[in-house]
VEXMAR-294000 format. One record per atom (N, C-alpha, C, O): x, y, z. Coordinates in pm, 1 decimal. Each point is the difference from the previous one (the first is absolute). Layout:
<panus>
+----------+----------+----------+
:        x :        y :        z :
+----------+----------+----------+
:        X :        Y :        Z :
...
+----------+----------+----------+
</panus>
This chain:
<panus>
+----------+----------+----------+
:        x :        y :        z :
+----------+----------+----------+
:   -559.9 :   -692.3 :  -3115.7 :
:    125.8 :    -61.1 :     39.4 :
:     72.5 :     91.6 :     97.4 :
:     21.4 :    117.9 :    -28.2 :
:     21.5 :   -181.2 :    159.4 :
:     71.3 :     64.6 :     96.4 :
:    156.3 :     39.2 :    -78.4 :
:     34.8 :    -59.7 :   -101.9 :
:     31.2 :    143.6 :    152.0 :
:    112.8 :     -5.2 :      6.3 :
:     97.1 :    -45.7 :     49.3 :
:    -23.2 :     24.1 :    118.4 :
:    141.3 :    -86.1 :   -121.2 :
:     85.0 :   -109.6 :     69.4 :
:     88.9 :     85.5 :    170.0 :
:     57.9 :    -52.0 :     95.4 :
:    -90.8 :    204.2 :   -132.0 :
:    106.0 :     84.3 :     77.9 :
:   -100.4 :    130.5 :     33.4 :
:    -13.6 :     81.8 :    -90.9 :
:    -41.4 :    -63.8 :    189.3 :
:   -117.9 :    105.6 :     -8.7 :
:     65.0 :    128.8 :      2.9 :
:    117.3 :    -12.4 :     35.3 :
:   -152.3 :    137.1 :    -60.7 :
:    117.4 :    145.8 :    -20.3 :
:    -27.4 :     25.7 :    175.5 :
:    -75.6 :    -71.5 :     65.8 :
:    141.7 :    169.9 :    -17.8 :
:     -6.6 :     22.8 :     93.1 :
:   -142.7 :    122.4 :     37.9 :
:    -54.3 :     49.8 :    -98.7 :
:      6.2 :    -11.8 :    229.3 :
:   -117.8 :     13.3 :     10.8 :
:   -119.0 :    -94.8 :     35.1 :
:    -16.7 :   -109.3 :    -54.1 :
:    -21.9 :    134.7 :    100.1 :
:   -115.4 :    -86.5 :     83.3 :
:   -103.0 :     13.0 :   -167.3 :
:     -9.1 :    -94.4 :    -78.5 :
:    -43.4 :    202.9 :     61.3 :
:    -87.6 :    -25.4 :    -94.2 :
:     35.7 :   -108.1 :    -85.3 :
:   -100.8 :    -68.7 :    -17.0 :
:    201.6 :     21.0 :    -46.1 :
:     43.2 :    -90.6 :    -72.9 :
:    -48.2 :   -107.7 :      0.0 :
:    -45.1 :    -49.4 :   -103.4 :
:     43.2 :    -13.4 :    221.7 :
:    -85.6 :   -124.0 :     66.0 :
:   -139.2 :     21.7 :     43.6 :
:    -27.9 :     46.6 :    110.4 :
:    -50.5 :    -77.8 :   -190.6 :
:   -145.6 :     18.0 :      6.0 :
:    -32.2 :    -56.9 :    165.1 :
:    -79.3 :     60.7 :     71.9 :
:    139.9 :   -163.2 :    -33.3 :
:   -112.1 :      5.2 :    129.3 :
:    102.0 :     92.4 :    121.8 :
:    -54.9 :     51.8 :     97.3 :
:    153.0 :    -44.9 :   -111.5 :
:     89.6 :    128.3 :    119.0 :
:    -75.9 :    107.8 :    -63.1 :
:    -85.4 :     33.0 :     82.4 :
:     72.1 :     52.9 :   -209.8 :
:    -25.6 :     98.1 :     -6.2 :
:   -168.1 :     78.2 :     72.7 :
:    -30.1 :    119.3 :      4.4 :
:    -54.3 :   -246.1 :     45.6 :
:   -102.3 :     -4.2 :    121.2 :
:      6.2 :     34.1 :     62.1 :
:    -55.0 :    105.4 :     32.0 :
:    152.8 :   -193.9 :     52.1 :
:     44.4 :     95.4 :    117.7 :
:    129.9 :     56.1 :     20.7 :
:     29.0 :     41.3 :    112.3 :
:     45.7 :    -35.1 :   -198.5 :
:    126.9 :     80.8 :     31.7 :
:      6.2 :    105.1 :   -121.4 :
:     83.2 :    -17.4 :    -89.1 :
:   -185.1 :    143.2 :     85.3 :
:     -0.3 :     91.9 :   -118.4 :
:     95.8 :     99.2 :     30.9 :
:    -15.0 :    101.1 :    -68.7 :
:    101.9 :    -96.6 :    143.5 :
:     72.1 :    119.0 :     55.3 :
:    150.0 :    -41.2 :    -26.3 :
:     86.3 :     87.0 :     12.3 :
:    -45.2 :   -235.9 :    -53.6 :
:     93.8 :    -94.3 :    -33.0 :
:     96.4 :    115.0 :   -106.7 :
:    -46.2 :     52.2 :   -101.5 :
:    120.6 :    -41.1 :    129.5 :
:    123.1 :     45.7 :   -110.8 :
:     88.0 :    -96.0 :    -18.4 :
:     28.3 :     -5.1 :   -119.6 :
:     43.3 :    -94.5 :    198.2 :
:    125.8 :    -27.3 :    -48.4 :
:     18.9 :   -151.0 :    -46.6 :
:   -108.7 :    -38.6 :    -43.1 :
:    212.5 :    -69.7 :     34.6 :
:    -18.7 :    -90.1 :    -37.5 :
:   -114.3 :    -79.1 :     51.8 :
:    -10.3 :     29.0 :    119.2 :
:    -63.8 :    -99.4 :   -146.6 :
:   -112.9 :    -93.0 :    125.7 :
:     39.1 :   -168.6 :    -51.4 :
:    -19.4 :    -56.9 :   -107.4 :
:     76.2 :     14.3 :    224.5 :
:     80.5 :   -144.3 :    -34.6 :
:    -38.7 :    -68.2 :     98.1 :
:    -21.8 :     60.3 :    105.0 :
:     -3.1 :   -244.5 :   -112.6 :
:    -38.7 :    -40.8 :     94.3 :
:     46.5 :     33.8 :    146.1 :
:    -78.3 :     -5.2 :     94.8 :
:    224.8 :     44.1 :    -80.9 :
:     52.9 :    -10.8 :     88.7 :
:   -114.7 :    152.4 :    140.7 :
:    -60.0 :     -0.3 :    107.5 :
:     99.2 :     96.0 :   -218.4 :
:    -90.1 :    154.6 :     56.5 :
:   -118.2 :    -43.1 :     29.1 :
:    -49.8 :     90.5 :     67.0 :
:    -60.1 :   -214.0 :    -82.1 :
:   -104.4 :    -12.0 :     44.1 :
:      0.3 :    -96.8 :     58.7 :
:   -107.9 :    -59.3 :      1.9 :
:    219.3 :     -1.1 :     69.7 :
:     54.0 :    -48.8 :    104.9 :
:    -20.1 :     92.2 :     93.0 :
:   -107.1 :     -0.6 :     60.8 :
:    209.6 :    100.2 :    -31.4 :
:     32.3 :     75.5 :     70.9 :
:   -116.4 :     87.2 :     54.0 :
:     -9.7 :     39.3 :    116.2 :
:   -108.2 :     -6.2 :   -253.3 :
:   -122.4 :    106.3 :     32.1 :
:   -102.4 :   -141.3 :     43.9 :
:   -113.9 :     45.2 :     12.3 :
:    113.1 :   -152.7 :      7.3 :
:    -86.2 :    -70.3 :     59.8 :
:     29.6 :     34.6 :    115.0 :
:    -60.4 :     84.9 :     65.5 :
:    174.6 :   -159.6 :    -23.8 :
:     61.9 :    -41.0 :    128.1 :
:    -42.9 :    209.8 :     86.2 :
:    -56.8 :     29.4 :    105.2 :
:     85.6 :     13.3 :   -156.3 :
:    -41.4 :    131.7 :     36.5 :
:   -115.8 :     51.0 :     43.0 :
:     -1.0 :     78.7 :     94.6 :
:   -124.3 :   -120.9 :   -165.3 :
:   -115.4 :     24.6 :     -2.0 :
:    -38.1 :   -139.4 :    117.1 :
:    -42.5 :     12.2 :    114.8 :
:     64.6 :   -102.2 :   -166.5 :
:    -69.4 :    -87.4 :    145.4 :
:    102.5 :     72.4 :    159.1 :
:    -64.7 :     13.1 :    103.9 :
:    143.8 :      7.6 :   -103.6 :
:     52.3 :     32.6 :    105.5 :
:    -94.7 :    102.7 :     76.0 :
:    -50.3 :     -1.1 :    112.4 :
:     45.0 :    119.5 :   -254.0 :
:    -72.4 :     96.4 :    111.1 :
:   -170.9 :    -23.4 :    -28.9 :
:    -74.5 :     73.2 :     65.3 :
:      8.7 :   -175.8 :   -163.7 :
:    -86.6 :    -48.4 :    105.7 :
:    -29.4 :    -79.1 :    111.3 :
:   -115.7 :    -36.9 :     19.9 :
:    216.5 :      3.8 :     62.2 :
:     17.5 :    -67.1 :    155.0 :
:     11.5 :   -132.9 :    -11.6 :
:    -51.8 :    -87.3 :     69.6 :
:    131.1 :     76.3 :   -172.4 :
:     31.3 :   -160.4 :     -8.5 :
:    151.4 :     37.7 :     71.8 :
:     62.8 :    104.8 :    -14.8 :
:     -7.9 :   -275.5 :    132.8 :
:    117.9 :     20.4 :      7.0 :
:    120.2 :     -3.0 :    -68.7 :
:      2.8 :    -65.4 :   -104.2 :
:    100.1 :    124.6 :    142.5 :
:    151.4 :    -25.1 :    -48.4 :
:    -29.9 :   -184.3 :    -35.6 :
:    -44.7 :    -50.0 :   -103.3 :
:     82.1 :     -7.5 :    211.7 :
:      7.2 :   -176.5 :     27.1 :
:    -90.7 :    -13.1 :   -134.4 :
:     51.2 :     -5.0 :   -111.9 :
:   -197.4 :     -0.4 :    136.1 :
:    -86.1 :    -16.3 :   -136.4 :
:     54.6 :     52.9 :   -110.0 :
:     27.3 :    -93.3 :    -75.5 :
:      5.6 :    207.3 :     23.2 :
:     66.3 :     46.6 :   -118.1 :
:    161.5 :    -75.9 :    -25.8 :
:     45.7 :     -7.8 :   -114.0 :
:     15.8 :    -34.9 :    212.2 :
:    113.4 :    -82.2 :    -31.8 :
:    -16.3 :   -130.4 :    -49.3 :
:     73.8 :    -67.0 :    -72.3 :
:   -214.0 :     35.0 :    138.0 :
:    -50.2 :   -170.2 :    -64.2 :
:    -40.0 :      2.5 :   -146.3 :
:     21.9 :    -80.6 :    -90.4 :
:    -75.6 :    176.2 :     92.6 :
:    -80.7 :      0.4 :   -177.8 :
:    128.4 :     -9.6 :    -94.8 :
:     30.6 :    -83.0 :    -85.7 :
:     47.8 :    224.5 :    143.1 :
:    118.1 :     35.7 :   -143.5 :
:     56.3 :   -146.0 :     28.0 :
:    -12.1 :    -68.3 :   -101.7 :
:     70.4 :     -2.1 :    208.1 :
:     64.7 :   -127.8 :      3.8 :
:    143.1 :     52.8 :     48.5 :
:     90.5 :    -70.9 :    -44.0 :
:    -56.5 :    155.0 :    106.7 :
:    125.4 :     50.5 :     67.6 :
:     10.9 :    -54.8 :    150.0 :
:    -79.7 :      7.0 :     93.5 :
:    207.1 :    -64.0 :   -104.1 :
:     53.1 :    -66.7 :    121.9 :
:      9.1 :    140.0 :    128.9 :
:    -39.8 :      7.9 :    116.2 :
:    104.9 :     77.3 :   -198.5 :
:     22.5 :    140.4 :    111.1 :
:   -116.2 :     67.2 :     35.6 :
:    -82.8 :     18.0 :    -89.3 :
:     61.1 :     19.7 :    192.7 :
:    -92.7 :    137.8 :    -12.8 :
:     59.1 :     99.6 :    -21.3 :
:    -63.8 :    101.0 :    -29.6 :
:    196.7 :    -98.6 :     37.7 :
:     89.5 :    106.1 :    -59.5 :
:    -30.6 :     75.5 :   -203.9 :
:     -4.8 :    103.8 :    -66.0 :
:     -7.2 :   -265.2 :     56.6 :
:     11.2 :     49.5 :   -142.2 :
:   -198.8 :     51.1 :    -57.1 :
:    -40.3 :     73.2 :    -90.3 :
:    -22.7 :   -143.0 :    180.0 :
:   -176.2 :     63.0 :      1.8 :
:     43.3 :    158.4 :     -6.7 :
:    -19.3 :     77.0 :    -94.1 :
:     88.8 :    -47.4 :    230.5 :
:    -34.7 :    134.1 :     38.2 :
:     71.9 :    102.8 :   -107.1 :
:    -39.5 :    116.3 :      8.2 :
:    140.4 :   -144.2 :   -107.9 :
:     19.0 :     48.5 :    -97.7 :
:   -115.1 :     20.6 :   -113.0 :
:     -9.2 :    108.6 :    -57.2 :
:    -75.5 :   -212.9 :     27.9 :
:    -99.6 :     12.2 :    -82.1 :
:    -83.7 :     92.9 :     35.1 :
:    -47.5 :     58.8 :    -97.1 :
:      8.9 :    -20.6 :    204.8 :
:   -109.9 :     70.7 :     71.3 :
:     31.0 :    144.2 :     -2.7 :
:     87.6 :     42.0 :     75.5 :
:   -137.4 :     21.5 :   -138.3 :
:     25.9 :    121.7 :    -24.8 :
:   -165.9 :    125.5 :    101.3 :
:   -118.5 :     28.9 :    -16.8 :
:    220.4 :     -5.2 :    102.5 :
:   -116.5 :     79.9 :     94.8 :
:    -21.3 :    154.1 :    -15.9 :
:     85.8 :     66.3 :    -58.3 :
:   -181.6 :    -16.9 :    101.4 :
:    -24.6 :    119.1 :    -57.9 :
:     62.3 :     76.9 :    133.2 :
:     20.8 :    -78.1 :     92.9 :
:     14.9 :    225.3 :    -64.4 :
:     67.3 :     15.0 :     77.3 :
:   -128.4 :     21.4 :     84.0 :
:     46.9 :     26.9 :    110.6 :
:   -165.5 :    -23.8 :   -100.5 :
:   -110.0 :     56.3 :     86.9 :
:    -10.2 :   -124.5 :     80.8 :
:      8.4 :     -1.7 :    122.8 :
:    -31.6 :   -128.4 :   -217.2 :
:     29.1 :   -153.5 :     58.0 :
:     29.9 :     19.7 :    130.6 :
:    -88.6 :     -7.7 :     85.1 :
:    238.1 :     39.9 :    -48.3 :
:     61.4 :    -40.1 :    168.0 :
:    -75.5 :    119.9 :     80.7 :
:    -52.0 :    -23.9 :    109.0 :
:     47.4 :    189.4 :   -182.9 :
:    -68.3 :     51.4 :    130.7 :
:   -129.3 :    -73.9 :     30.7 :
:    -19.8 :    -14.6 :    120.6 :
:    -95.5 :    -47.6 :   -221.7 :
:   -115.7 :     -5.9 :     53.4 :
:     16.2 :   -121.2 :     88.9 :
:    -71.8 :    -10.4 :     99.5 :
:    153.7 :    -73.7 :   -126.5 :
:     22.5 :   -138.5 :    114.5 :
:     27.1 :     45.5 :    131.4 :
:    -49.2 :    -47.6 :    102.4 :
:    141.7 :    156.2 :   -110.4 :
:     49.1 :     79.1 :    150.7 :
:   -150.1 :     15.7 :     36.7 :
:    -61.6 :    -70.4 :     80.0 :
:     16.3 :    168.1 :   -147.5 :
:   -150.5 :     92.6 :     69.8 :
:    -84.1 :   -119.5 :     41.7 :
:    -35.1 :     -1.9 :    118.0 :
:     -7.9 :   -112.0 :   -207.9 :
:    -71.8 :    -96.9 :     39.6 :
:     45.7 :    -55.9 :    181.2 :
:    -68.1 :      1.8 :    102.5 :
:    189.5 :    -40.3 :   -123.7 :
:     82.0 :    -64.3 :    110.7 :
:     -0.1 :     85.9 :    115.5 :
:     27.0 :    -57.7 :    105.4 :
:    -52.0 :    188.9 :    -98.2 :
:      9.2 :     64.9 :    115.9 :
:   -187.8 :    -13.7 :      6.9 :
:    -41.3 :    -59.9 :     99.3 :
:    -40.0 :     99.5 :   -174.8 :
:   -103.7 :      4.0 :     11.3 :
:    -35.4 :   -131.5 :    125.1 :
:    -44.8 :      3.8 :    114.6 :
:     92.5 :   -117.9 :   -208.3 :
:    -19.2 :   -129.4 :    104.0 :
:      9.2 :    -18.4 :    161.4 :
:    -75.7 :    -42.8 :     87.1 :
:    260.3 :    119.1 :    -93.9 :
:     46.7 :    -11.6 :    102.6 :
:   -104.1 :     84.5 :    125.5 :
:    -12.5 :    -33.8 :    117.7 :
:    -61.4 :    166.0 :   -197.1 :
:    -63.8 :    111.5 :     86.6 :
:   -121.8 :   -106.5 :     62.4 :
:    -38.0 :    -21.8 :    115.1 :
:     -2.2 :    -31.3 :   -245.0 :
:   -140.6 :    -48.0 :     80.0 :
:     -1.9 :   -138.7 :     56.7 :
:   -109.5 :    -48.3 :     29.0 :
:    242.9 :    -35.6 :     -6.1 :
:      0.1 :   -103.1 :    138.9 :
:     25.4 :    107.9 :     96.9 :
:    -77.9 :     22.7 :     92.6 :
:    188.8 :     45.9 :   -113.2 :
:     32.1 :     74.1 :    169.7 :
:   -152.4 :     76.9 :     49.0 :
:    -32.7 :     11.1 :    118.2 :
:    -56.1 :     41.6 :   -243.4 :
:   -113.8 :     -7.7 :    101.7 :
:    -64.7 :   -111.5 :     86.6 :
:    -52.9 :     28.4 :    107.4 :
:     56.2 :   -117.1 :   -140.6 :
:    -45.4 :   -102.5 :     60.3 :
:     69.2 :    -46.3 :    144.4 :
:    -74.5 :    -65.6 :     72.8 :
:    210.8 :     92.9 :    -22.6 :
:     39.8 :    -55.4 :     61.8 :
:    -34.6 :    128.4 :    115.4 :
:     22.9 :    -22.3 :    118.9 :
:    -82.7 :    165.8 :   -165.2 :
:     14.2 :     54.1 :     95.6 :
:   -140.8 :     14.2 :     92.5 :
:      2.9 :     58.2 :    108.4 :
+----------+----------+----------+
</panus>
């Protein structure tokens, strides 16, 4: 028999404690909202796409859910210049 109120901790919940063994604090539907919307983001799904799933009118309120790692924006920079380097080879 489940319990009606799970304790806090990921282990608590047999299938989070899989993949979330590092879990300390409350784990409520809402927090695996937020760690979805997180995890598809930075596997290269869009903002727009992640606003359709949760069902949010804003992308304002997506981009709150999305919790980025701070390495996230430099490696987009490095990618983005990378890009930019190798058309301007081309044009020369």
């Amino acid at each position: 028999m489940r319990p009606t109120c799970w304790p806090a901790g990921a282990a608590s919940w047999p299938a989070a404690a899989q993949h979330l063994p590092a879990w300390t604090e409350k784990l409520t539907p809402h927090v695996l909202r937020h760690f979805c919307a997180s995890q598809l983001y930075q596997a290269g799904m869009s903002l727009f796409a992640i606003q359709e799933l949760l069902g949010h009118a804003w992308t304002g309120t997506t981009a709150r859910y999305v919790h980025v790692h701070a390495t996230h924006i430099e490696d987009a920079w490095v990618a983005g210049q990378q890009r930019a380097t190798h058309r301007w080879k081309g044009l020369a």
